[in-house]
C-alpha positions in Angstrom: 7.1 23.8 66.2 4.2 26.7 65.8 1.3 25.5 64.0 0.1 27.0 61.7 -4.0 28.2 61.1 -5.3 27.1 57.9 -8.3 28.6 55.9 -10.1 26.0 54.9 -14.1 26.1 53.5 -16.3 23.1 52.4 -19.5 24.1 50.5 -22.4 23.0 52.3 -25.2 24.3 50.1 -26.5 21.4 47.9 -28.2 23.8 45.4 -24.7 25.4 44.9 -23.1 22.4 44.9 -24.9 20.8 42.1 -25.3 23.4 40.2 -21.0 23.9 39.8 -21.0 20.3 39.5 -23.4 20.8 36.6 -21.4 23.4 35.2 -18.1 21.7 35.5 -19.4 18.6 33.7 -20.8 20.8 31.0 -17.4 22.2 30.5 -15.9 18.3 30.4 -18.1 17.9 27.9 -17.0 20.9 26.1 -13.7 20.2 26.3 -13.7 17.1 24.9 -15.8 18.7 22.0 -12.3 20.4 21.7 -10.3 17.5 21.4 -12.6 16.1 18.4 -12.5 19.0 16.7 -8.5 19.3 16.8 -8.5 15.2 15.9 -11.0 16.5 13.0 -9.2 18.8 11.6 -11.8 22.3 12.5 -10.4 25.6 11.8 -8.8 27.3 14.1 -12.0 29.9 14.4 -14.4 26.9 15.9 -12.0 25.3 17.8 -11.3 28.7 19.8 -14.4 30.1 20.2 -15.2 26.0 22.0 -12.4 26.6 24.4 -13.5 30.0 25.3 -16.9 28.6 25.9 -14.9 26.0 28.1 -13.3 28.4 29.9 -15.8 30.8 30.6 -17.9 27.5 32.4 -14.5 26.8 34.6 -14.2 30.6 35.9 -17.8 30.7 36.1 -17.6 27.6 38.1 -14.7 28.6 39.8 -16.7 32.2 41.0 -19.5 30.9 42.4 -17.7 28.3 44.3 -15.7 31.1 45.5 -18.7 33.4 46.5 -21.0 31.3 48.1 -18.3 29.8 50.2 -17.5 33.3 51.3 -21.1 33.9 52.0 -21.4 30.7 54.0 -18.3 31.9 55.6 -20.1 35.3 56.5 -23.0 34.1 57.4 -21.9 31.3 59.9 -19.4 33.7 61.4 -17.1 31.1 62.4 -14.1 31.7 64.3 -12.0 32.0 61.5 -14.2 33.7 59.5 -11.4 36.5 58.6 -9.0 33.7 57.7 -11.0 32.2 55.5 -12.3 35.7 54.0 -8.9 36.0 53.2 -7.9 32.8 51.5 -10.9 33.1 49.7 -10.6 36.3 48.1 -6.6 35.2 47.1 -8.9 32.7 45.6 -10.6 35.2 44.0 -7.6 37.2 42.9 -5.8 34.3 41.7 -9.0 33.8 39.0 -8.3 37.3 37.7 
């Protein structure tokens, strides 16, 4: 049985790192902002506007995790460098 090559990327830049983690909590927070508000009765107005604020912070997240793992990617010019380039712009894609 072929095996087969997988693209796969971990994130080494701390700065990055933290930072999405920042954002991703944020957006937790956000979303549980969300939940209250439904439990709370809010109009529909305040309650959408939150979960667009939550979703920007996801695909925002989601974006910069993308890039600056292709960057790394780039820059390291590993091996599979074109394989990962690849899976991470499906990545990408799949985000539009």
């Amino acid at each position: 049985m072929a095996t087969k090559k997988t693209a796969t990327h971990v994130l080494a830049d701390e700065v990055k790192v933290t930072a999405i983690t920042s954002r991703i909590n944020r957006a937790q927070g956000q979303l549980g902002a969300v939940a209250r508000m439904l439990e709370e009765g809010r109009s529909c107005d305040e309650i959408v506007t939150q979960m667009s604020a939550v979703s920007k912070a996801v695909n925002t997240a989601a974006f910069t995790l993308i890039s600056a793992s292709l960057e790394e990617c780039i820059i390291e010019g590993k091996s599979n460098q074109k394989v990962v380039s690849e899976k991470l712009q499906k990545l990408f894609l799949s985000l539009a």
